[in-house]
N, C-alpha and C positions, 0 to 999 in steps of 0.2 A: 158285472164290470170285469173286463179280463186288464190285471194288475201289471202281466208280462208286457202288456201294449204301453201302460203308461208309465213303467220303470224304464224301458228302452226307446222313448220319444223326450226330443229334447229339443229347445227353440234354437233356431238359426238363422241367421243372417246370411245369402247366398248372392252374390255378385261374380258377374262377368259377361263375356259377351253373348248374343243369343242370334238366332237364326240369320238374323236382317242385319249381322254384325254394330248393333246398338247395344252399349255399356246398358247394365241395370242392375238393380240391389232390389232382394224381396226377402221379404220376412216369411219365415213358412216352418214345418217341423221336419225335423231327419227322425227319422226311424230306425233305428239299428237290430234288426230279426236276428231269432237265435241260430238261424244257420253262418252271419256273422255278415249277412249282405245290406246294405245301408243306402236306402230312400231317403228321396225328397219331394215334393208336391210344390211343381212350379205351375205359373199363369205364362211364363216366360217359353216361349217355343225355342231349345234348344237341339242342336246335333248332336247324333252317337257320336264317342271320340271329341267331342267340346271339351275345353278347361273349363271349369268353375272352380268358385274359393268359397268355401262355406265356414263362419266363423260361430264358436258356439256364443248362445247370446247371455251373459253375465255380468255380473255387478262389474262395475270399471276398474272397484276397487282391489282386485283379485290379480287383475293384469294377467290373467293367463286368456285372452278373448283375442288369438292371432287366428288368421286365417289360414287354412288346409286347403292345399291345392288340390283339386278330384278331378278323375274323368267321369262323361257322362258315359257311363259302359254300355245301358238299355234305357230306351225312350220310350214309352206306351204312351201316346194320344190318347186322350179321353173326350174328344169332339173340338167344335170351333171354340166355343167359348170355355171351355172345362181347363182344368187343370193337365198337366202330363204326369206319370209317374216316372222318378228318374231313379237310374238305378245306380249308385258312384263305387267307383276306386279310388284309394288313396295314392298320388302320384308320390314317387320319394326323387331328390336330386339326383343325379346323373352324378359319379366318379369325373374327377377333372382327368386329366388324359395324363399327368405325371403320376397319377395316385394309382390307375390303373395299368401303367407301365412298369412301378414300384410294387403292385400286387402279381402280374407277370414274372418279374423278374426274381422273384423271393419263391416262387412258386417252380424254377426251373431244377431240372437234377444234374446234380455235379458227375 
């Protein structure tokens, strides 16, 4: 039983749009490998470069069960009917354009 596979697999909740631009939610496991790269196993035919939100799946009571916006970075098919393996990034917000003109300008020399 290798223990590293099952300390770094965790159940999730993965919604958003998929090839045929159809909304869908699937239950599946992310994997997170010690090189620091983090899997998913859809039935859902997604594209490289897709948004997905994948939420980890936890007691309600916890409140910490928000959704992670990812891209799909690498897609590997596994046949018609099989699963894909999905390879994710974590997307982070974009600087609003006052915050990044306020980072510019702190940054100039006198």
């Amino acid at each position: 039983m290798d223990f590293d596979a099952i300390e770094n697999s965790y159940a999730v909740e993965v919604s958003g749009w998929d090839a045929s631009e159809n909304f869908f939610v699937e239950a599946t496991g992310l994997t997170w490998n010690s090189d620091g790269t983090k899997e998913i196993s859809l039935r859902r035919h997604v594209r490289e470069g897709s948004v997905i939100f994948v939420r980890l799946m936890q007691p309600v009571a916890s409140g910490d069960g928000y959704p992670i916006a990812c891209q799909a970075v690498k897609v590997v098919e596994h046949g018609v009917n099989s699963r894909a393996a999905i390879q994710l990034s974590q997307l982070h917000p974009r600087a609003f354009f006052k915050d990044s003109l306020r980072q510019m300008n702190s940054m100039k020399v006198a």
